[in-house]
C-alpha positions as CSV (number, residue, x, y, z in Angstrom):
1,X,37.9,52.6,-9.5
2,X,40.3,52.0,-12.9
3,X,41.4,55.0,-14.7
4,X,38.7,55.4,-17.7
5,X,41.8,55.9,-19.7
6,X,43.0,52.1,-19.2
7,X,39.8,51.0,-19.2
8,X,39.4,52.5,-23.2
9,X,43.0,50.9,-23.9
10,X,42.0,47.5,-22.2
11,X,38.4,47.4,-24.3
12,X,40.2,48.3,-27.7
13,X,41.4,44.8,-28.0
14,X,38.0,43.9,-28.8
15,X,37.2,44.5,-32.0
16,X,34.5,46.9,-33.6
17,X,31.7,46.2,-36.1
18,X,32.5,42.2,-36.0
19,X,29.3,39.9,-35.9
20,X,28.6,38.0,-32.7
21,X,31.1,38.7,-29.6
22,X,30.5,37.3,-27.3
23,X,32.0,38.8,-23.5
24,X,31.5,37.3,-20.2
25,X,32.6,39.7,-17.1
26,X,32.8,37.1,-13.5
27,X,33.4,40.2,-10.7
28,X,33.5,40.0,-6.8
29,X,33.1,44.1,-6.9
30,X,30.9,46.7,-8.8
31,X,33.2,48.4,-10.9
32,X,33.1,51.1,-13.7
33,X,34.8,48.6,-15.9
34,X,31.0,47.1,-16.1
35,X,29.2,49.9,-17.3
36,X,31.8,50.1,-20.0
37,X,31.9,47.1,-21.2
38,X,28.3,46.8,-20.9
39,X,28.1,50.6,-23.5
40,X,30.2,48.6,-25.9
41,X,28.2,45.6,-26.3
42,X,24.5,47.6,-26.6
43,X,26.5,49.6,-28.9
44,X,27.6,46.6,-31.3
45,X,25.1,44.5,-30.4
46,X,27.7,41.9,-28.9
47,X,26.4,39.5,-26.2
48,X,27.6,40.5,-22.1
49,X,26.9,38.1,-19.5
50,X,28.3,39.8,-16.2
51,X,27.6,37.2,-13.1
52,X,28.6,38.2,-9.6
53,X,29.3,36.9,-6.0
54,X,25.9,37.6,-4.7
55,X,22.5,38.7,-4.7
56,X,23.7,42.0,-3.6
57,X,25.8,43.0,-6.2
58,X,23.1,42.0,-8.6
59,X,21.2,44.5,-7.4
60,X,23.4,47.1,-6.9
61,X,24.4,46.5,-10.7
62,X,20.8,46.9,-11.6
63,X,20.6,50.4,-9.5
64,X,23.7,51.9,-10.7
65,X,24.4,51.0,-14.3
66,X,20.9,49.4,-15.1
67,X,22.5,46.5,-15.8
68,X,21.2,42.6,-15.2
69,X,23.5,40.0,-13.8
70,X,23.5,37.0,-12.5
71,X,25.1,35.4,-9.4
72,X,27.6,32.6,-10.1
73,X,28.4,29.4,-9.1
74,X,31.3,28.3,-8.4
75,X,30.5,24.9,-7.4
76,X,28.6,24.3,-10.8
77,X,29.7,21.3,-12.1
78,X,30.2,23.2,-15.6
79,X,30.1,27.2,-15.9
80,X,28.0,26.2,-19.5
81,X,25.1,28.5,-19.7
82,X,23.0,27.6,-22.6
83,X,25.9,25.9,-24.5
84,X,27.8,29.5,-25.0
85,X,31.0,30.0,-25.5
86,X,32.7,33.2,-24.8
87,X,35.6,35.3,-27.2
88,X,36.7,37.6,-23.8
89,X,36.1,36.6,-20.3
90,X,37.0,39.2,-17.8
91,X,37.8,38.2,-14.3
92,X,37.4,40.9,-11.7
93,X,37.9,38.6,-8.5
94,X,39.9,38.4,-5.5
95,X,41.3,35.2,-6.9
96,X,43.0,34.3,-3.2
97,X,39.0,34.5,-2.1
98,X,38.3,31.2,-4.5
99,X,38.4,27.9,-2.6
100,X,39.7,25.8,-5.5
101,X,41.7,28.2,-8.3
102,X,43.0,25.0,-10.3
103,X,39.7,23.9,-10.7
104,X,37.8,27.1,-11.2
105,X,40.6,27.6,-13.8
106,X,39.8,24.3,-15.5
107,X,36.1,24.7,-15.8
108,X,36.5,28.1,-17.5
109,X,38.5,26.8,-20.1
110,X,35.8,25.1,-22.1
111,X,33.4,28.3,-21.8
112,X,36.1,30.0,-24.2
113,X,36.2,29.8,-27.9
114,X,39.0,28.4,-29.4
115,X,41.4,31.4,-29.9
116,X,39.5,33.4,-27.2
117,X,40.6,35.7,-24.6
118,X,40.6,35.7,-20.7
119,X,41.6,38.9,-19.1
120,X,42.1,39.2,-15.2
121,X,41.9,42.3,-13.4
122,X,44.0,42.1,-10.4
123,X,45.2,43.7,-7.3
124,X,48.7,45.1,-8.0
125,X,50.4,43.2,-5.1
126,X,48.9,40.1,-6.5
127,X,51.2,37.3,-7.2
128,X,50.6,36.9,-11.1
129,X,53.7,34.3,-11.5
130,X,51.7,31.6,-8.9
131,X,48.3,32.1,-11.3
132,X,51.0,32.0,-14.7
133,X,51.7,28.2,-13.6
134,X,48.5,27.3,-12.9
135,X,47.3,28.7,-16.2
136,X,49.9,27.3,-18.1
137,X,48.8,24.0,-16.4
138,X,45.9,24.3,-17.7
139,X,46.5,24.5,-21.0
140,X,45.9,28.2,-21.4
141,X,48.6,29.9,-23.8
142,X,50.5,33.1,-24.7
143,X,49.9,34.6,-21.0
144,X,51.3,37.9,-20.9
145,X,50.6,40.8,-18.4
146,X,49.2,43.7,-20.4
147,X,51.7,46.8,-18.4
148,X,50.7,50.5,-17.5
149,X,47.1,50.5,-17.8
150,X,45.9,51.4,-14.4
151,X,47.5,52.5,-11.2
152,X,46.7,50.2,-8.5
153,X,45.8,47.2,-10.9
154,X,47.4,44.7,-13.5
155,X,46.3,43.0,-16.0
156,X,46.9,39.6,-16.8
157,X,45.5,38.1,-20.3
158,X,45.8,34.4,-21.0
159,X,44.5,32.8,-24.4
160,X,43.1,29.3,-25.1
161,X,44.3,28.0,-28.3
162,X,42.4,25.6,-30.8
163,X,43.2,22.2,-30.8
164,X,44.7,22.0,-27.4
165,X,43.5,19.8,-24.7
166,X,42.1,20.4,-20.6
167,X,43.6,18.7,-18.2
């Protein structure tokens, strides 16, 4: 579980009383990270779409924060989902678990509004310098690990920036 501490830090970059957010959580894992996130969007009426590895976790999501989700699919051809884009993606994932982390990479870029935010949630022994370059491959900018915000996770935040191109 993350401290609720870092969690409330983490969730202050999004701002308050501002029309339309709109937040899309991908996770591998229930965590209480959902619930929160899910408080502060019924709370400013800002769009969540939380999808998830399985049926399962659906479920369990449902049971323990009453909250509907999705599975996802990696092997969509695009991640599109009624022509949405998305200010703050969060990425609760075992990222060595994806077969293709270029390409999943590549296909969440154009889900993000220009300017918008994607913010992994990572095992602290994770490797964040191998997932910098392929970010910065990717055209993703101003990639910065967000420090002390949780014991045994880190936080990596990656932006994508108007006017530049996917490769």
């Amino acid at each position: 579980m993350l401290e609720i501490e870092g969690i409330e830090k983490l969730l202050s970059i999004i701002p308050k009383d501002f029309p339309s957010i709109e937040i899309m959580h991908i996770s591998d894992k229930i965590t209480n990270i959902s619930k929160d996130i899910n408080e502060l969007c019924q709370a400013s009426q800002y769009g969540y779409d939380i999808e998830v590895t399985s049926q399962k976790l659906c479920s369990e999501l449902k049971e323990i924060y009453n909250i509907d989700a999705r599975v996802f699919d990696f092997d969509k051809h695009r991640y599109n989902r009624h022509a949405k884009l998305y200010d703050f993606v969060f990425i609760t994932l075992n990222l060595d678990d994806i077969k293709d982390l270029d390409n999943f990479l590549k296909k969440l870029y154009p889900i993000i509004k220009n300017s918008g935010k994607v913010l992994f949630i990572l095992d602290y022994n994770y490797n964040i310098y191998s997932l910098e370059e392929i970010l910065t491959d990717k055209n993703y900018v101003a990639i910065n690990e967000i420090e002390a915000l949780f014991k045994k996770s880190r936080v990596l935040s990656a932006q994508k920036m108007h006017g530049w191109g996917n490769k």
